[in-house]
NUTI-753069 format. One record per residue (C-alpha): x, y, z; residue in one letter. Coordinates in steps of 0.1 Angstrom, whole numbers, padded with zeros to 4 digits, always signed. Example, Ala and Ser with C-alpha at 12.3 -4.5 7.8 and 13.67 -1.06 7.14 Angstrom:
BEGIN
+0123-0045+0078A
+0137-0011+0071S
END
This chain:
BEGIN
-0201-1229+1512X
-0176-1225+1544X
-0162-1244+1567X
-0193-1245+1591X
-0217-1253+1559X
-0196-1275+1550X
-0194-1296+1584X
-0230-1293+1584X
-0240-1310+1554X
-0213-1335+1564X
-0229-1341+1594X
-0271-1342+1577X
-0258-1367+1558X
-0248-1392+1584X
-0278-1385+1605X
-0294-1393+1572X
-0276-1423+1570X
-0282-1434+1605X
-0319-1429+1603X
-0324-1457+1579X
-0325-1493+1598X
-0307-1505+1569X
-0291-1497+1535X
-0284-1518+1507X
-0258-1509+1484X
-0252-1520+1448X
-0221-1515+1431X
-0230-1497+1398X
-0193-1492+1380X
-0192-1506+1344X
-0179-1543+1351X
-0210-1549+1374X
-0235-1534+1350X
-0221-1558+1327X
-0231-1590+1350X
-0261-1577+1352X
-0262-1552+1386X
-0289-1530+1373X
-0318-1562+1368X
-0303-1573+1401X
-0308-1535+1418X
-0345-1534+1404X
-0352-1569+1419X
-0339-1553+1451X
-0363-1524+1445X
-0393-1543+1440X
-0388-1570+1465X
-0385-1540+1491X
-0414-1523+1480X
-0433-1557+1479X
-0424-1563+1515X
-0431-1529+1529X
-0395-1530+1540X
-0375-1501+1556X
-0346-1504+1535X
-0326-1477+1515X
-0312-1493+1484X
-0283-1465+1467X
-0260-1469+1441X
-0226-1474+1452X
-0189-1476+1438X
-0167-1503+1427X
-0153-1529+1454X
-0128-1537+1433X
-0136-1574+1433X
-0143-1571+1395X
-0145-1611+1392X
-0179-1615+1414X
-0201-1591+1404X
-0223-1578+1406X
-0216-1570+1445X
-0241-1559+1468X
-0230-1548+1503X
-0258-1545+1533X
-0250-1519+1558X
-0244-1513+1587X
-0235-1551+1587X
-0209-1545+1561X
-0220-1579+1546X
-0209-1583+1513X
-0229-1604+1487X
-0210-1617+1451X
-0223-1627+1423X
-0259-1617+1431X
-0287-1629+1405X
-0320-1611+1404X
-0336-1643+1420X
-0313-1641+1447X
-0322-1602+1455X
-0351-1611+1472X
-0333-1632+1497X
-0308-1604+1509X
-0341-1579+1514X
-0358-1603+1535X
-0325-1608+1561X
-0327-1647+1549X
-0294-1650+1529X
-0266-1643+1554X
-0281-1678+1567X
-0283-1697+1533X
-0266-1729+1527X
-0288-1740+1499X
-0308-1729+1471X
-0339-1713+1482X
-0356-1700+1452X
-0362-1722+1424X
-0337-1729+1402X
-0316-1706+1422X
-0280-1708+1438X
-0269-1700+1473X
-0263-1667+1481X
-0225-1660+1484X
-0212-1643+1515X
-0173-1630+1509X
-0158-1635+1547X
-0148-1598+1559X
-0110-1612+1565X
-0109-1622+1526X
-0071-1614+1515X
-0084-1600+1484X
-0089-1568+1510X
-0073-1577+1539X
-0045-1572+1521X
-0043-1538+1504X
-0038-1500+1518X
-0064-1478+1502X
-0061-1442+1500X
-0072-1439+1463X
-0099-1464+1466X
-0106-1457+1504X
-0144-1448+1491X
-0145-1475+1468X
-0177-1498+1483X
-0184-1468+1508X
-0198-1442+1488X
-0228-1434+1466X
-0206-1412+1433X
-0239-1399+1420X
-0241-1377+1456X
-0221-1351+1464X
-0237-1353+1501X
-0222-1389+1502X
-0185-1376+1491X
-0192-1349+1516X
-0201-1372+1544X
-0170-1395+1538X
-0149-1365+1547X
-0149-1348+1509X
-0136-1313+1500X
-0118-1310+1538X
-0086-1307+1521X
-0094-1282+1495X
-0109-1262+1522X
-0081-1265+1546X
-0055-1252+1511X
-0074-1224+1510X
-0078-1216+1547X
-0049-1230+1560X
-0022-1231+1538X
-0005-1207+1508X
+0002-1217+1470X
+0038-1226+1480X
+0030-1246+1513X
+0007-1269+1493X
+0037-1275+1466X
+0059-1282+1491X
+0033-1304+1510X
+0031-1328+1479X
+0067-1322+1471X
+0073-1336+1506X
+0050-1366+1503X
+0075-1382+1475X
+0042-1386+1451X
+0052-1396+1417X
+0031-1394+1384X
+0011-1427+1382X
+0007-1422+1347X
+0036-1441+1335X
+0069-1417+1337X
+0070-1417+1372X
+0082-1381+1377X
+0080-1365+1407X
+0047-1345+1415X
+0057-1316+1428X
+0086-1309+1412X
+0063-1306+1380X
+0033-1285+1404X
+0068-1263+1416X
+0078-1257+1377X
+0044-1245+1366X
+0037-1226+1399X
+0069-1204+1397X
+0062-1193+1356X
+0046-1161+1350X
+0016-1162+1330X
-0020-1144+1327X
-0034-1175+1326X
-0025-1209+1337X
-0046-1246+1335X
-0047-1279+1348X
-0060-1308+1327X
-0065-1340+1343X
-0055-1371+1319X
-0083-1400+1319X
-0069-1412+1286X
-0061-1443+1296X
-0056-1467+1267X
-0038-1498+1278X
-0051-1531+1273X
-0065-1547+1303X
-0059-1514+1323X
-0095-1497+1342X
-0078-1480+1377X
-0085-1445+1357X
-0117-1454+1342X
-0129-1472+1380X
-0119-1441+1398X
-0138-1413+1376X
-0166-1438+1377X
-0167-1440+1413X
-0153-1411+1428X
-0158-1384+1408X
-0152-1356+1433X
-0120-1369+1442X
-0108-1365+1411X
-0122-1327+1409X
-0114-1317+1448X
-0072-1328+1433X
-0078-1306+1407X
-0087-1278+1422X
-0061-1285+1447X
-0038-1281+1422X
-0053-1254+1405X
-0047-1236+1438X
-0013-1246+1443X
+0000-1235+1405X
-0023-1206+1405X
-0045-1217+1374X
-0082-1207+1374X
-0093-1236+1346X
-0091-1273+1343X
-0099-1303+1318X
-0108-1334+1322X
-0096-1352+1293X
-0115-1384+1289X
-0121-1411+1261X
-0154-1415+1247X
-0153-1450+1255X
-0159-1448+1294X
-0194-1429+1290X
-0204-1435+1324X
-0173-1419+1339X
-0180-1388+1311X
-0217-1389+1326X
-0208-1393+1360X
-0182-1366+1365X
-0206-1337+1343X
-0226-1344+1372X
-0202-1337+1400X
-0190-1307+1384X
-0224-1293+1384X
-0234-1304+1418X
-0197-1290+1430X
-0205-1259+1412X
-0240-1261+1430X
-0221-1264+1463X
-0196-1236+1457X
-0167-1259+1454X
-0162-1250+1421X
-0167-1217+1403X
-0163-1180+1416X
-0151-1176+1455X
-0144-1211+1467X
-0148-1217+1500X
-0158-1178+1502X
-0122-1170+1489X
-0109-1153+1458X
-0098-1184+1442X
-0118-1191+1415X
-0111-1227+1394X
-0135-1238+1367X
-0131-1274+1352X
-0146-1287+1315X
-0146-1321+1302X
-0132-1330+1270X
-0140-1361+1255X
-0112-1379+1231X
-0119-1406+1199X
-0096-1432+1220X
-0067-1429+1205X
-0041-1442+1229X
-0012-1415+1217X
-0034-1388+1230X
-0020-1400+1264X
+0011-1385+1255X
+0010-1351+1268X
+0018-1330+1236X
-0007-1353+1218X
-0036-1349+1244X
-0028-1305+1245X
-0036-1311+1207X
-0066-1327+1210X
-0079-1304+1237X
-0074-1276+1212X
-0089-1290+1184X
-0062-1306+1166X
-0052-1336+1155X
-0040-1361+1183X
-0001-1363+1174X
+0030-1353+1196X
+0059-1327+1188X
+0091-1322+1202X
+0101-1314+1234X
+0112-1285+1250X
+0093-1265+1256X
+0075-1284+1281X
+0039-1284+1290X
+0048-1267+1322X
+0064-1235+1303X
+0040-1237+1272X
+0011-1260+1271X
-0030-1252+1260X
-0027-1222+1235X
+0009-1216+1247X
+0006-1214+1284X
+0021-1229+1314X
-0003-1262+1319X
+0000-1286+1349X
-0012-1320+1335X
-0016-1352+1359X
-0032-1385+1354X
-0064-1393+1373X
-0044-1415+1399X
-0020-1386+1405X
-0046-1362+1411X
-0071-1389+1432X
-0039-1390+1461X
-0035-1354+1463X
-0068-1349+1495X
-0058-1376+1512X
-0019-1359+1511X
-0034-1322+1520X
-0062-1340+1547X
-0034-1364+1568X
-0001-1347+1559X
+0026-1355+1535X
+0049-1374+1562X
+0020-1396+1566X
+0018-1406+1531X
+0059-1409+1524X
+0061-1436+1551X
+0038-1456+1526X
+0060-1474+1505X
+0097-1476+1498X
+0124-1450+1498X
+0122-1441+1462X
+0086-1447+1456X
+0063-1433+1482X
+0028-1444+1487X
-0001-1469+1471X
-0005-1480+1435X
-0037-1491+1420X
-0034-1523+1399X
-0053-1536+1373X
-0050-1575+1375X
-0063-1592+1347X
-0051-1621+1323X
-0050-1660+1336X
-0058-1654+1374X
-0085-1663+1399X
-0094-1628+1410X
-0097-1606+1386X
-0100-1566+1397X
-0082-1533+1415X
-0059-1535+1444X
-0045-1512+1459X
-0013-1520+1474X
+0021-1502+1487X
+0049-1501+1468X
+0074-1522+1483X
+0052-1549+1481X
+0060-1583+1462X
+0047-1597+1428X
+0039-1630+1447X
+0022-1613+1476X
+0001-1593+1448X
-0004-1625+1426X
-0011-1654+1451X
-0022-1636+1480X
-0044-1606+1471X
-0048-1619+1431X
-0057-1661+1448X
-0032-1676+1420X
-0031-1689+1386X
-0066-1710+1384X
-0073-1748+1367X
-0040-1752+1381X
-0016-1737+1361X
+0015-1735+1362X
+0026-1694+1367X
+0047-1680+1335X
+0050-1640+1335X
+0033-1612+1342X
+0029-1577+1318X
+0034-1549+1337X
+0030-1514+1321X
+0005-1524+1289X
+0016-1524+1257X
+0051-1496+1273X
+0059-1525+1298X
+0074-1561+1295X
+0069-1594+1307X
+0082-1603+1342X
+0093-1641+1344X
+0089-1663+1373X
+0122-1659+1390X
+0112-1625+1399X
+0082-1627+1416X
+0099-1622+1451X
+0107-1587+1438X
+0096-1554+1449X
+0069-1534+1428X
+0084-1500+1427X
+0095-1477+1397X
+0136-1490+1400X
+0132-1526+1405X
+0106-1525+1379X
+0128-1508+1353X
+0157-1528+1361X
+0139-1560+1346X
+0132-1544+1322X
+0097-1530+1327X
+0080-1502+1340X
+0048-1496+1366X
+0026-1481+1342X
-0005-1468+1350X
-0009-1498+1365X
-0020-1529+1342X
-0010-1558+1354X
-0019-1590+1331X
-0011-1625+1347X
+0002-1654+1323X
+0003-1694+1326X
+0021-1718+1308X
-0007-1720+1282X
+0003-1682+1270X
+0031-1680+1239X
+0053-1651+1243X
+0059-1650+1207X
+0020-1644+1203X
+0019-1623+1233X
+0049-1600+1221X
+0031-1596+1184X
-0005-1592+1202X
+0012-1557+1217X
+0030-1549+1186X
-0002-1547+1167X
-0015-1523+1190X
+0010-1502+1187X
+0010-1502+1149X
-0027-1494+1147X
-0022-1466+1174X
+0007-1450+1159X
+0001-1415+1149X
+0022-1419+1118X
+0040-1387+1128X
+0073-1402+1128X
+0091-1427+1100X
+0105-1452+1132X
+0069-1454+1150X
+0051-1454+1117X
+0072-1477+1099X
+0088-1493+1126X
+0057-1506+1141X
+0048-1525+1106X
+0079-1540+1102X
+0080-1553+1136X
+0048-1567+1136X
+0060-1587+1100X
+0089-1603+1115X
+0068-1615+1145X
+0040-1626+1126X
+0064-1643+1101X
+0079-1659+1134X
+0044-1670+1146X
+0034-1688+1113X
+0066-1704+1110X
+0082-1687+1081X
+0112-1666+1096X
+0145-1681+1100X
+0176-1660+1125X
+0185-1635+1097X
+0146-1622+1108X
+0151-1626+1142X
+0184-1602+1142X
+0170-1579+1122X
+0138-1579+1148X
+0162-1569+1179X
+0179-1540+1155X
+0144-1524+1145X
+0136-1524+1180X
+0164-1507+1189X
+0163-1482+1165X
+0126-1475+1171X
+0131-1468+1213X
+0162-1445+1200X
+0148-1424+1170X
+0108-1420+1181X
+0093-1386+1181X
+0074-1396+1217X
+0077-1428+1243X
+0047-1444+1221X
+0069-1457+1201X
+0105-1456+1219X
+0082-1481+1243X
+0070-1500+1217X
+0092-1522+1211X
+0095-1529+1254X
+0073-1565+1248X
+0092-1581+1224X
+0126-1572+1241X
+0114-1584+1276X
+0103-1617+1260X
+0136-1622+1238X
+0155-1616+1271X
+0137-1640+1295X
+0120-1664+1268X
+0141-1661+1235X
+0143-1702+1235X
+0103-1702+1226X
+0117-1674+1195X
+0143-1702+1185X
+0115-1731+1188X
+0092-1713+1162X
+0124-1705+1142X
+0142-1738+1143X
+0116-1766+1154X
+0088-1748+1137X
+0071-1754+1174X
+0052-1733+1196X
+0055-1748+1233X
+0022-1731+1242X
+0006-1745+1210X
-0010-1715+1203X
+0007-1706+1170X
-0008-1721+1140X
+0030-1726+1121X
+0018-1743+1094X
+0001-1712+1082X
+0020-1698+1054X
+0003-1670+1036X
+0018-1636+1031X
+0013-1604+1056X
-0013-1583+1044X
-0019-1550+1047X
-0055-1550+1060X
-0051-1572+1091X
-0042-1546+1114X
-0023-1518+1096X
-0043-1486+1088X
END
């Protein structure tokens, strides 16, 4: 396809679009299947056909407004309907709920309406999620339509290897995989070493607890995903790519085998894009979910074949990666931001954010808050702003107690910080980290204690057992804490806690477990008085922990 093909289907899509009195879109990412979205989009289906009504009803992608699903958004009125029930489908077919005050069907609820100025969006600055709601993912046409694949066609028409570098260099992008290191100084490293072959693997491993930005983006926007890639693959001069994805998000494994075909279809993939002589190629490979293959020595092994376990660096990826060649590897965030960089220009995307941290971040907010979902925010922006405005507060009212930024890697943020910032330095200097972008809200009802063991035991059970400090480290760790939780440590334990943990961040083969020990040293800075209260008082202020529990650690509950 060229540039005039290209503008053309872009253009039969919208007339397509426009032809249709009205179109009905149901949001078909995994959290609304789980409430029930696909009963709800039948019911849709039958009550149109029933009527004889001129309605298109399409699949669409997640809102983001994970806590009222399933959503269902009426265009070209942009109304937006939450927690739809299949008796209530009926209702928005026939134009009768936008005016419902009271149940109407049997047994039935009113219809809810979300206003259009909720803060919940009003709020955030989409550029990764700036299709999310808008788009169908199962149709390239739709991707097209929304403005998809102008960027990779202007790299290739417009612009050499180097200026794209330097465009992404220019836009301050950081990885949004955790590390935070600058885009395109990793694009410029790979770029400028000689090689026969070069790749570019895409990282959808994401693993954290409580974390689905990754997962919601491959699920919903495929093609943004692969149009970054092959940006990249451009830019580094690499003619193959991966997708590296756990097994666990199936729909975001189905979804994107589907775009690659239909962008291979298209010609935006394969031999002679865009009628050039760049020629990229992307596969999908599927991991077992283990959360070390995030690391990117770990994941390069898995890819191969191989067991999913780090090694030592140097060399780096970027001088000696898949089968010993230079490989560019980005996490599905950090690739989603790259068309909207190429489309609008990188100054436009640096005067996002702050002066260090440059653009939008997808959260994940989760844990002991009203509204549950993404947001996409700038940095720069406050905890409080993202936790009482956009997030509506702690609910049953609740009194605020932390918040875990940065998984099971991250720490817990206490309440005299929630004027700060959100960007990688401030983050770091209270001892956390952004992440890929988890963000789990806690009340007063949440023990730290339990919380800091809860992560612990994640990382024992997804430690490699490559290295004696993660391997055995890990166990240990998550002994004293558990002895701590049931009441049978004393202060001896508790020292010997805060010198394991600093031996594991010091000695670990890989940041699996140098971060490990990042929960239980963020709550023994800002909480260490609940530590001394299930030490000393044998009391857990939450009165979560059971402390009069007194049986011995064993080896089966958790430890593999």
């Amino acid at each position: 396809m060229n540039s005039d093909e290209l503008q053309s289907s872009a253009a039969e899509e919208l007339r397509l679009c426009a032809s249709v009195p009205r179109r009905v879109q149901v949001c078909d990412d995994t959290g609304c299947r789980a409430t029930g979205s696909q009963l709800v989009r039948q019911s849709l289906e039958d009550a149109a056909k029933a009527r004889g009504a001129n309605v298109r009803i399409e699949g669409t992608s997640c809102c983001g407004f994970c806590a009222r699903g399933p959503i269902i958004i009426s265009r070209p009125d942009d109304t937006i309907f939450a927690e739809v029930t299949v008796e209530q489908a009926p209702l928005i077919i026939g134009g009768e709920a936008p005016v419902a005050t009271e149940a109407t069907v049997s047994g039935s609820r009113p219809v809810t309406i979300l206003p259009a100025d909720l803060p919940f969006f009003a709020r955030q600055t989409r550029i990764i999620m700036a299709n999310a709601g808008e788009i169908d993912p199962q149709r390239i046409e739709s991707y097209v339509a929304a403005g998809g694949y102008r960027a990779l066609e202007r790299a290739l028409h417009e612009m050499t290897p180097q200026q794209v570098v330097d465009a992404i260099a220019q836009s301050g992008l950081r990885g949004r995989g955790g590390a935070g290191f600058p885009t395109g100084v990793k694009w410029g490293l790979v770029a400028r070493t000689d090689s026969d072959q070069k790749f570019v693997v895409c990282n959808g491993d994401e693993g954290d607890p409580g974390a689905f930005m990754n997962r919601a983006v491959m699920e919903g926007d495929p093609h943004l995903v692969l149009e970054g890639m092959a940006i990249a693959g451009y830019a580094v001069g690499a003619s193959q790519g991966y997708v590296y994805v756990r097994g666990e998000y199936p729909i975001a494994v189905e979804r994107l085998r589907k775009a690659i075909h239909q962008a291979e279809r298209q010609g935006f993939l394969g031999s002679r894009v865009f009628d050039t002589s760049f020629q990229f190629r992307i596969d999908i490979r599927i991991g077992a979910g283990a959360f070390v293959c995030g690391e990117e020595t770990a994941l390069i092994a898995s890819i191969q074949g191989g067991r999913g376990a780090p090694h030592p660096r140097p060399p780096y990826p970027a001088q000696s990666g898949l089968w010993g060649k230079p490989t560019l590897i980005n996490n599905v965030e950090t690739l989603a931001a790259v068309s909207a960089i190429i489309d609008h220009g990188p100054e436009w995307y640096a005067r996002l954010g702050t002066e260090k941290s440059k653009g939008t971040k997808v959260f994940a907010l989760a844990g002991k808050i009203t509204n549950t979902g993404l947001v996409e925010v700038p940095f720069g922006i406050t905890l409080r702003e993202v936790i009482y405005e956009i997030g509506g507060g702690i609910p049953d009212g609740h009194a605020f107690k932390a918040v875990q930024t940065g998984g099971p890697s991250g720490g817990c943020i206490p309440e005299q910080f929630l004027d700060m910032p959100i960007d990688y330095d401030s983050l770091a200097r209270v001892g956390s980290i952004i992440g890929s972008g988890g963000m789990i809200v806690m009340d007063e009802t949440s023990c730290m204690v339990d919380v800091a063991r809860f992560y612990m035991d994640f990382c024992m059970s997804e430690s490699c057992g490559k290295c004696i400090p993660c391997r055995a480290g890990t166990v240990q760790a998550y002994r004293i804490l558990d002895r701590i939780s049931r009441g049978n440590a004393n202060l001896d334990d508790l020292a010997r806690l805060e010198s394991l943990c600093e031996y594991m961040q010091k000695a670990s083969l890989c940041g699996l477990g140098q971060t490990a020990p990042n929960s239980v040293v963020s709550t023994l800075r800002y909480f260490r008085d609940e530590y001394l209260s299930h030490i000393v008082e044998h009391v857990c202020p939450a009165g979560v922990c059971d402390l009069s529990q007194t049986r011995p650690f064993m080896r089966s509950e958790g430890v593999s």
